[in-house]
N, C-alpha and C positions, 0 to 999 in steps of 0.2 A: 504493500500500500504506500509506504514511501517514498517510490520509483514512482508511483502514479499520481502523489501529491506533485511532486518535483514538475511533473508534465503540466498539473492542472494549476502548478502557481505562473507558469511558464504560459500558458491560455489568460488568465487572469492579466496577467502582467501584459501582454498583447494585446487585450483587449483594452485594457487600458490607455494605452498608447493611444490606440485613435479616438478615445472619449477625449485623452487630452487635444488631440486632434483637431477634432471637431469643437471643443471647448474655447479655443485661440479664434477658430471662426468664427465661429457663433460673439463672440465679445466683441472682438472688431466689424463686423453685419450689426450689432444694437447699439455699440457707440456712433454710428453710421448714421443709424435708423433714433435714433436721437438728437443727433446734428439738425438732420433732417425733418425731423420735428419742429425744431425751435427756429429755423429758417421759412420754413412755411407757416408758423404761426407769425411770426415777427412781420412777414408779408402780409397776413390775414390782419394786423391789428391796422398797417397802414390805407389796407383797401377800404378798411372800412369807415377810414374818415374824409375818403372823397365826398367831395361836394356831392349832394343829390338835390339843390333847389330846379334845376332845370331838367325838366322830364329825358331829355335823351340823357343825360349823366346819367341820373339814376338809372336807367333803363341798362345800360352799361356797366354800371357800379353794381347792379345787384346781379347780373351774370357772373362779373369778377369774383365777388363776395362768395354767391353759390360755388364756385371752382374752387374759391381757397377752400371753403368748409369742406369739401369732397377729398379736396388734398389733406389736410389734416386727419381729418377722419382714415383715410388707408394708410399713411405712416403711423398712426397712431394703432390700429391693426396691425400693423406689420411687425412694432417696437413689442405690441404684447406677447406675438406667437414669437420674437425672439426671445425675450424675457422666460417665459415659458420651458423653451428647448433648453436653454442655458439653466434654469431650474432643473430640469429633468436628467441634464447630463452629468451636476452636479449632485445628484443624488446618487447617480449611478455608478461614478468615479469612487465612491467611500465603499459601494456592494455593488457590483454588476451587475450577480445572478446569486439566485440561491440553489437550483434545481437543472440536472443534466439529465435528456432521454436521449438512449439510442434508437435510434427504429429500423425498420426493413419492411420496405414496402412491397408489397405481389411485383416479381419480374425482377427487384433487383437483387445484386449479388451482394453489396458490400451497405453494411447499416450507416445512415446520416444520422450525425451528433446532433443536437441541439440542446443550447442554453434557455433556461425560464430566468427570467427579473422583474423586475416592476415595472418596467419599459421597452419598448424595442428597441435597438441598434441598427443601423445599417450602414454599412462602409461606402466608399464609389463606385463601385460596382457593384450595389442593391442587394449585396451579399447579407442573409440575418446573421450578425454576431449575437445579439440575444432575440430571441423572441418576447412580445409582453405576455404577463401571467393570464389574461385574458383572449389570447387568442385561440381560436377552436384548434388550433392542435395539441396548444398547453394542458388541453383538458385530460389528455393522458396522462401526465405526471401526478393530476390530483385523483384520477378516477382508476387506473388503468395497474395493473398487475401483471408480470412480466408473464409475454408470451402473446396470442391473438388480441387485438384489442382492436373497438372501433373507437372512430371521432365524429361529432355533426361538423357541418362546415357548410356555406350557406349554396353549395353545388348538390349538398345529399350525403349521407351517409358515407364516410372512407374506411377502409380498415389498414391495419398495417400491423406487423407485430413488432413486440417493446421488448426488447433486448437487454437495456441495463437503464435502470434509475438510480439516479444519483444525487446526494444533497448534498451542500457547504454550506459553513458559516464564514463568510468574508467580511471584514472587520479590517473599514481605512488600505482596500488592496490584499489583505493577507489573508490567507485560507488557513480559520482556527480552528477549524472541525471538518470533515467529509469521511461519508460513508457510501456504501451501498447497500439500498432497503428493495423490497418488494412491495412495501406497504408505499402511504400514500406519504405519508412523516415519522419516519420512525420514533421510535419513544427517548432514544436518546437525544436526538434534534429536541424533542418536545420537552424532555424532564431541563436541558440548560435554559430553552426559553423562558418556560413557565417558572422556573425558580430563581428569577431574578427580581429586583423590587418592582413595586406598582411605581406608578409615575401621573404626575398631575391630567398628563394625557393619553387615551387610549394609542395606543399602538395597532398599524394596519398588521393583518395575520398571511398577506401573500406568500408567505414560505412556510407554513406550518395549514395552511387549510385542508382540513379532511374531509374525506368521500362525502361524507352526509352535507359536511358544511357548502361542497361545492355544488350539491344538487339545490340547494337554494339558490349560492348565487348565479347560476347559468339559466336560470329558471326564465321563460320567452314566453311560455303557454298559457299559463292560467293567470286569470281575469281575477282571482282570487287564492292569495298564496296563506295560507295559515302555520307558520312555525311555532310548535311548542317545543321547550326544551326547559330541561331541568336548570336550577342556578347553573351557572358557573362553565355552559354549557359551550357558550361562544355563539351567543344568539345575533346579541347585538353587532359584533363584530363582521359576523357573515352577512350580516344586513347590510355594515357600509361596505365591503368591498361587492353586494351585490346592486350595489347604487352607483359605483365605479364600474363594473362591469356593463349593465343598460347605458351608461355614457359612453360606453366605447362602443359596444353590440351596435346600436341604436345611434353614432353618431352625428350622420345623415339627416338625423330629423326629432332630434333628441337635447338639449340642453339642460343644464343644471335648475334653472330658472322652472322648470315643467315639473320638478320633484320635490313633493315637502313629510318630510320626517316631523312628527309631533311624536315631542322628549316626555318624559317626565319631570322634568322641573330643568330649570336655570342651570345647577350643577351640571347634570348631567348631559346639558347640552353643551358647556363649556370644554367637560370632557371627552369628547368625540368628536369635537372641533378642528382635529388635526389629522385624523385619520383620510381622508379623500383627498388636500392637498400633499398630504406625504406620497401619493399615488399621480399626484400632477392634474388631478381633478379639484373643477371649483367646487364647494362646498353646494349643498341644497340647500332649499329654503328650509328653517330648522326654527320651531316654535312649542312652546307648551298649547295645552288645552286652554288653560287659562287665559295665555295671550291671547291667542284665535279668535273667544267670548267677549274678549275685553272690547276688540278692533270692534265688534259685530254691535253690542251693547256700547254705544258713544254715552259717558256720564252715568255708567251704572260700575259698581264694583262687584265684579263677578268674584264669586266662590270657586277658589282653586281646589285641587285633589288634594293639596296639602290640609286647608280647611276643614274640609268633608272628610278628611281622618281623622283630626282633631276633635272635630263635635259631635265626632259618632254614641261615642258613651254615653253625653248628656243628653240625648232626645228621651222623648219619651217611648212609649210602646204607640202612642196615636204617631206622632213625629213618623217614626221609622215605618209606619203603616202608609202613611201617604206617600212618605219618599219613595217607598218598595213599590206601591202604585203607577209611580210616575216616571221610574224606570225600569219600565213592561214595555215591549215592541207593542203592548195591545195599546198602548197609550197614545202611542203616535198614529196606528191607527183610527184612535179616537177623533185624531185632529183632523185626519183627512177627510170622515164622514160629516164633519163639523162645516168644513171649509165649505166641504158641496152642496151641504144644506143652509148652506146661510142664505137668508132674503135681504132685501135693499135694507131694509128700516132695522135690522140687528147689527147692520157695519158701523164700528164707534168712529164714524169719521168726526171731525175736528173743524172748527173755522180757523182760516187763517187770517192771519195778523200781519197790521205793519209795525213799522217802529216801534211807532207811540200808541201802538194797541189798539189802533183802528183797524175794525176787520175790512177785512178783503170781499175773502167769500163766505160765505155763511155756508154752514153744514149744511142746512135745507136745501140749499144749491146745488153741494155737491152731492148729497143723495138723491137730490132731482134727477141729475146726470145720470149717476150710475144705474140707477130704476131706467129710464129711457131706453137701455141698450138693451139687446135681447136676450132672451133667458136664458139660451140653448149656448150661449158664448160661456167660457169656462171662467173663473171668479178672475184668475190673473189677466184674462183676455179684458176683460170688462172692466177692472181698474185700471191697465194701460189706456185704454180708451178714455177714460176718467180724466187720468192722469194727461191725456195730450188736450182735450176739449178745455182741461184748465189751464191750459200753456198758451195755448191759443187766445183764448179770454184776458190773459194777460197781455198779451203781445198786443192786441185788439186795444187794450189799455192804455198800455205804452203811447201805441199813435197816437191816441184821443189826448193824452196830459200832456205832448208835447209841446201844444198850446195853449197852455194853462198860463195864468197870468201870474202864478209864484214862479215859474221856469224862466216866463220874460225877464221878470224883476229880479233873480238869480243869476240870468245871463251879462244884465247890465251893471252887475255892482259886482263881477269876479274878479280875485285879485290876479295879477300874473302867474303865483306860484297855483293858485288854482283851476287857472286855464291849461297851462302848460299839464297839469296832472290830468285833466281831461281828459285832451288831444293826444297823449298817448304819444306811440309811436308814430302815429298821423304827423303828414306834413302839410304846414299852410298851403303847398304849390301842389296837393293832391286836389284839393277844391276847387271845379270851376269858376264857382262864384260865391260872394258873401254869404247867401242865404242856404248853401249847402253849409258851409262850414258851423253855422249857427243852429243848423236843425241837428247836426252832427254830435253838438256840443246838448244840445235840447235832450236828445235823447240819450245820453248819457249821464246825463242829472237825471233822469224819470228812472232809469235804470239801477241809479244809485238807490232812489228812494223806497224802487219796489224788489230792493234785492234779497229781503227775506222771504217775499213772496215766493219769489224763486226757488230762492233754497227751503223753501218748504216744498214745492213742490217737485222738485228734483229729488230732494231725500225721501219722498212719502210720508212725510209730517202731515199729514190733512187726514192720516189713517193713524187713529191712535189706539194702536198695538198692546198695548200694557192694558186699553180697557177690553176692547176681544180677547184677550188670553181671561182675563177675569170675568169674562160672561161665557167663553167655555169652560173655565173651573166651574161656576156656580152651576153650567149642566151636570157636568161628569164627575165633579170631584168638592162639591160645595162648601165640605168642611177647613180646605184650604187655601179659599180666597183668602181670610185673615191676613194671615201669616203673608203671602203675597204680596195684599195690599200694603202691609206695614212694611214688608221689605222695601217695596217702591218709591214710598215716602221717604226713607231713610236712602236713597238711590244706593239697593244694592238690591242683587236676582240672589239665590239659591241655583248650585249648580244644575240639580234635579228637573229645574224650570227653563233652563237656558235652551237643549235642544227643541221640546215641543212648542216653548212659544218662539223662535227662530224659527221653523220648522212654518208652523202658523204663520207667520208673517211674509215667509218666503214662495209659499202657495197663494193666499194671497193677492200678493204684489207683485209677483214673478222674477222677483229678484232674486241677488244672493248668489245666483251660479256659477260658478268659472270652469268655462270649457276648455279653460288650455293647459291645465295640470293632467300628466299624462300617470304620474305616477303618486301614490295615498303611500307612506311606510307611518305603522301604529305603533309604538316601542312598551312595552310593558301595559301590554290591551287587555289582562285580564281586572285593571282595575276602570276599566270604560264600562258605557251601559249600551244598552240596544240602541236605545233613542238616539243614543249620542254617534252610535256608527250608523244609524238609518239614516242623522243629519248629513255627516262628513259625506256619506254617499250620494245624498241627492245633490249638496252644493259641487261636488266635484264628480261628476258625471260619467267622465270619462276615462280617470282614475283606475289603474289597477289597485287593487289593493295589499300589501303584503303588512299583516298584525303576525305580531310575535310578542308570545309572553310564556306567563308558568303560572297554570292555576291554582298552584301550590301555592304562590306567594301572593295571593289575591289580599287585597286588603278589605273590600269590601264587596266581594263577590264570591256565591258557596262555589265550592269546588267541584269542575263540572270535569269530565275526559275529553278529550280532545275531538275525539270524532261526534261525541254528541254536541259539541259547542260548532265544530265546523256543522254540521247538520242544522244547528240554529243559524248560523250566518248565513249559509247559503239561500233558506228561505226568505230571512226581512232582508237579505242586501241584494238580492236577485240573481245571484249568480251566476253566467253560466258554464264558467268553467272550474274546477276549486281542487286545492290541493292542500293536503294536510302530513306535513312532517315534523317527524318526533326525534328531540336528540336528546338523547338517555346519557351520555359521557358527560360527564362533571373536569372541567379540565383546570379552573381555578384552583381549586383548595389542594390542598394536599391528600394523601388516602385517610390518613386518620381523621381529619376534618370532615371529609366527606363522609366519613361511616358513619361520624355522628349523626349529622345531618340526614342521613339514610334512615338511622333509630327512631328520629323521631317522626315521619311518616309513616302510618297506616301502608302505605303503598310505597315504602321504601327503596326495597327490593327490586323494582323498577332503575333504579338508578345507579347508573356502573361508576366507578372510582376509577380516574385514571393513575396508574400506581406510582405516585411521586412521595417516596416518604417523608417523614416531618414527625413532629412531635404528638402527644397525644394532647388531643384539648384538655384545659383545667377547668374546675369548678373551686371555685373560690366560696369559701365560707366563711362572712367576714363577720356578721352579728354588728349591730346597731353601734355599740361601743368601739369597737378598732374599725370600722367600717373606711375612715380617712386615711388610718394610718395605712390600711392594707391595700387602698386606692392607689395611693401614692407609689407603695412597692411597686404595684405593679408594673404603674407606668414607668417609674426608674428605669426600673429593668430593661421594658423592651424598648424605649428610647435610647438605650445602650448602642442595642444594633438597629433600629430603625427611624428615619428622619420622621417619620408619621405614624401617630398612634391614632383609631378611632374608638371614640367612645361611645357606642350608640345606646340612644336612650328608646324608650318606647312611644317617648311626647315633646312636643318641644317644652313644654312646663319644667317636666325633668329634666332636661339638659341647660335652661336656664340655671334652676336651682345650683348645679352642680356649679356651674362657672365660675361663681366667687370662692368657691372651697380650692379652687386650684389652679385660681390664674394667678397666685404670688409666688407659689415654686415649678409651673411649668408654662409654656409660650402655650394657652389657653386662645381655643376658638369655638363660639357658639356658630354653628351656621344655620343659616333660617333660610324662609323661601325664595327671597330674593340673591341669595349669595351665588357667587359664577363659580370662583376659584378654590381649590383646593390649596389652604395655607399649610405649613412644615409646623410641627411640634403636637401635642394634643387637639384633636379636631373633635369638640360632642356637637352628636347631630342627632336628630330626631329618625328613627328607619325610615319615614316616607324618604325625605329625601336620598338615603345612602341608596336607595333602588337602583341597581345598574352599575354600579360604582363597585371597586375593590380596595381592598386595603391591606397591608404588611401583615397589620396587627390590628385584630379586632376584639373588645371589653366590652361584653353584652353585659349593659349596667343594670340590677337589681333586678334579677329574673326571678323574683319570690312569688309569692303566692297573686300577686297582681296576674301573671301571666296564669290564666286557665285554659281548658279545652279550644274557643272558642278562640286564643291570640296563637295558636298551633303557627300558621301562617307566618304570624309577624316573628317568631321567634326562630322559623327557617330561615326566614329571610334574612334576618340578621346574622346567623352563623353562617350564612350562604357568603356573606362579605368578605370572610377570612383567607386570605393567599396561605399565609404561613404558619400562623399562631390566633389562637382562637383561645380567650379568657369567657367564663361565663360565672358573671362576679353577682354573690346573692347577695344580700343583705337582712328578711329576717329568716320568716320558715321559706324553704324552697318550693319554687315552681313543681305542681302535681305533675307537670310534664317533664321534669326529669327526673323524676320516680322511675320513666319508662326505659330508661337509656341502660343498658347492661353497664357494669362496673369496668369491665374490661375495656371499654371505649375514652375512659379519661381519668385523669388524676385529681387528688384531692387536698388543697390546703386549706387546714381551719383554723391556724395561730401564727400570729405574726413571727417573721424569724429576723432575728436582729443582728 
């Protein structure tokens, strides 16, 4: 193997050469394409202060103008996709490749090598020095076990057979590992990756991606992709390199700008923020639930997931009866029967107003309107038409005040700086004659005045939505108008309420849709509701969709199997195409972490350990009295060897509390919902947020008697966080769910040792 390292640091080293190569060009072509930039702008600033008082200048001036901006615009193209290559090649120079196939194809004699990387290469003579991990022949090295093997490839089906697979670890040019596997990563590749620290930011997995992971990301077919997988599984991660993947598949008619990932919280989005540029892809569009509601709801405070965790304990048994209610698929179809049976005289239309609170139109009017139009027209059909007959009315307005005698007397007492704001970009030498420029100026003041009209009627303000949602509560659900109504007043929604009356409003009014997202990804969807993915569906239309989670770590959803929950999606989201995969390998934790973690589900035994040794989790017994002091060991310690400790609590309450007991001997951080970043030293967090997230060292704090049958859930999820080291710190009697853990699966300290 040493004669064939010798060869392959000698390939390495070659290939390098022409990254450097190609490196030297690429820098002198963007300092070029930068020059070039600022030469053509500095032109563009000059054209555009020629005279234009005489119609042929301008006539001229604005052809010049258009050509500079055309020029700018393609060196400015040109300077990105340098910038770009030069990014790309500089990634490439530190790691080539990580992954070598031989093949032999039907007919030939002698097997073609080929390099896998994060990128392709190709020399002057169009020769591939690497292939990208992406391309349909790469898909052997992730799927393919030596001997016949097929590939897709957008011609049909090829076969060929795979002679030898090969991995390296290349590190700054140097090969610090290589082997030869059968498998798809062998576990030696996988045990150095995986046991290294976590890091502020997710890392891409293109050299370590396994068979299952890669049937996700190559996935073309279905309309409807559902991934479950256990903690630790590598959900998330297969998801962004399968969002890297349809940008390259699809790049023809595909853009980053078409695909939107909604995170679980701010953190979690911050962490995965690096993952598709480290691949040379731009980032997707990347939002919470929350946000999304927020944008939707202008001046209401919407209820985040984080919230709706928080306040779950305190409802009542009526509370949690309604909410259960109102995230039922049956409930959205409540609204639709709602919508189509509404009559003229039940729409809470609204007058609109001017300024100073003179109406405009009067509801009578506009329900005049909408009564007038035919019946057999569908409800959106018939508020667009609403909606134009009052634009109209306006505009019809407009003309008639433009000779209004406040307008005259307006016109004649403007000061300079208020003319000039007028006239706009207008020029005096566009007007023929005085009395255009003055009608010009007329209507532009009447414009001013009825500009809320406008924007009432452009936004659907003359439909007041908040009182239709509360006169279909009072049908179907009476006992929760209250509560509604008080939220309203207090301008804040319940998240429970957000998709149906969205939902409501967007039927309606026909708005709300956006046809040009091509791709929906759901990141920890078992804590979504029906309503709220019937919503995402009908506003993004065209949306494939791929939800991935673990109903195991459901926070507020009972635990359903996967194939019964896809059987529910596919009914209320329409599906017609759907695919459900399961990934069972746990490849975070360590073996002994993971066993635990196995112990404590019902349906454990389901989930395979992938065999990384480590230590065995502790159970810390700390008792109300040394409870600080035995905090503190703890954290000493594994701040020893680790820059990050997390301390996760079950509430934010809890993790408050804790913060002043030990932000004077350790660099203390509370994070809450709004935080991005992951700071160094002690980190206590609430579990909603740690979702997704991994950590060195994790101290599940006070796992006593609080935790019952019913927080199973929260208390996987929590040891599901742990890389390395996994504390499960009690304080008074112990959680009845680790009654269930066999002895043999962890250690036990119950006195301080000094």
């Amino acid at each position: 193997m040493d004669k064939d390292k010798k060869v392959e640091q000698k390939h390495v080293n070659d290939v390098i050469k022409e990254i450097e190569t190609q490196l030297a060009f690429n820098e002198s072509e963007y300092q070029k394409a930068q020059l070039e930039t600022t030469l053509v702008e500095k032109n563009y600033g000059q054209n555009a202060k020629i005279n234009t008082f005489e119609v042929d200048d301008q006539m001229e001036t604005n052809a010049e103008v258009q050509q500079q901006k055309q020029l700018v615009a393609k060196n400015l193209e040109n300077e990105q996709i340098l910038k770009k290559q030069l990014e790309t090649l500089k990634q490439l120079k530190k790691s080539p490749y990580f992954g070598r196939i031989d093949i032999l194809d039907p007919d030939e004699t002698t097997p073609e090598t080929l390099y896998i990387g994060t990128a392709s290469l190709v020399d002057d003579e169009q020769n591939f020095l690497i292939y990208d991990w992406r391309a349909p022949i790469s898909s052997i090295y992730y799927n393919g076990t030596l001997g016949k093997v097929s590939y897709e490839t957008p011609m049909g089906t090829l076969e060929t057979e795979l002679k030898k697979k090969r991995q390296f670890t290349i590190v700054n040019g140097q090969i610090k590992n290589m082997f030869d596997t059968n498998e798809t990563v062998g576990d030696e590749m996988l045990q150095q990756i995986l046991g290294e620290h976590s890091d502020e930011y997710m890392h891409n997995i293109v050299a370590t991606i396994q068979k299952e992971q890669n049937d996700i990301i190559r996935d073309t077919t279905h309309d409807l992709l559902l991934v479950q997988g256990v903690a630790g599984s590598g959900k998330t991660s297969a998801i962004l390199q399968r969002i890297a993947f349809l940008l390259y598949h699809s790049r023809d008619k595909l853009s980053a700008e078409q695909i939107v990932l909604f995170s679980p919280n701010l953190l979690f989005s911050h962490y995965i923020s690096e993952v598709l540029p480290s691949l040379g892809e731009r980032n997707m569009r990347q939002v919470t639930l929350a946000e999304f509601l927020t944008q939707r709801f202008q001046g209401l405070k919407v209820e985040t997931l984080f919230d709706r965790y928080e306040k779950q304990n305190a409802l009542t048994p009526e509370e949690q009866e309604i909410r259960a209610k109102k995230e039922q698929a049956s409930f959205m179809e409540q609204v639709e029967k709602y919508v189509a049976a509404l009559s003229p005289s039940q729409l809470c239309f609204s007058e609109v107003r001017l300024h100073g609170g003179e109406i405009f139109f009067e509801r009578s009017e506009i329900e005049a309107i909408y009564a007038a139009l035919p019946q057999n027209m569908r409800p959106e059909q018939r508020f667009l038409e609403t909606k134009n007959t009052l634009i109209k009315r306006l505009k019809q307005r407009i003309e008639e005040e433009i000779t209004a005698p406040w307008v005259l007397e307006k016109l004649e007492t403007l000061s300079d700086e208020e003319y000039y704001t007028l006239l706009g970009n207008k020029r005096r030498a566009a007007f023929q004659a005085l009395a255009d420029e003055e009608k010009y100026l007329a209507k532009k003041l009447v414009k001013q005045k009825f500009e809320k009209v406008y924007d009432a009627l452009y936004n659907d303000y003359f439909l007041d939505i908040y009182a239709q949602y509360q006169h279909f509560l009072s049908l179907v659900l009476p006992e929760s108008v209250l509560t509604f109504t008080n939220d309203i007043e207090y301008h804040r929604i319940a998240l429970a309420d957000c998709a149906p009356l969205l939902y409501l409003r967007d039927l309606l009014t026909g708005s709300g849709q956006n046809q040009a997202i091509a791709h929906l990804f759901i990141d920890e969807m078992q804590d979504y509701t029906l309503p709220q993915f019937i919503y995402l569906k009908y506003i993004f239309p065209n949306a494939k969709l791929t939800l991935l989670g673990d109903s195991e770590q459901a926070l507020f959803n009972p635990l359903m199997t996967p194939d019964k929950l896809l059987a529910r999606l596919e009914k209320h989201l329409r599906a017609k195409k759907s695919k459900c995969i399961k990934l069972n390998t746990s490849y975070r934790s360590t073996a002994q972490i993971t066993d635990l973690m196995k112990a404590l589900l019902p349906d454990g035994e389901q989930i395979n350990s992938f065999t990384r040794p480590g230590k065995l989790p502790k159970i810390v017994f700390a008792g109300s009295e040394q409870e600080h002091f035995m905090l503190k060991q703890q954290l000493e310690k594994s701040l020893e060897q680790n820059e990050t400790v997390a301390l996760i609590t079950k509430d934010l309450a809890t993790a408050g509390a804790l913060y002043p007991k030990l932000r004077k001997t350790f660099k203390t951080t509370v994070l809450g919902n709004e935080d991005r970043a992951l700071p160094k030293g002690v980190v206590i967090l609430p579990i909603y947020l740690a979702k997704g997230l991994e950590f060195d060292v994790v101290i599940a704090y006070d796992i006593s008697e609080n935790y019952q049958e019913k927080d199973l859930g929260i208390l996987y999820t929590i040891c599901s966080r742990a890389m390395h080291e996994l504390i499960l710190f009690v304080k008074q009697e112990p959680s009845p769910l680790l009654a269930k853990l066999p002895p043999e699966l962890y250690t036990v300290e119950r006195t301080l040792k000094l």
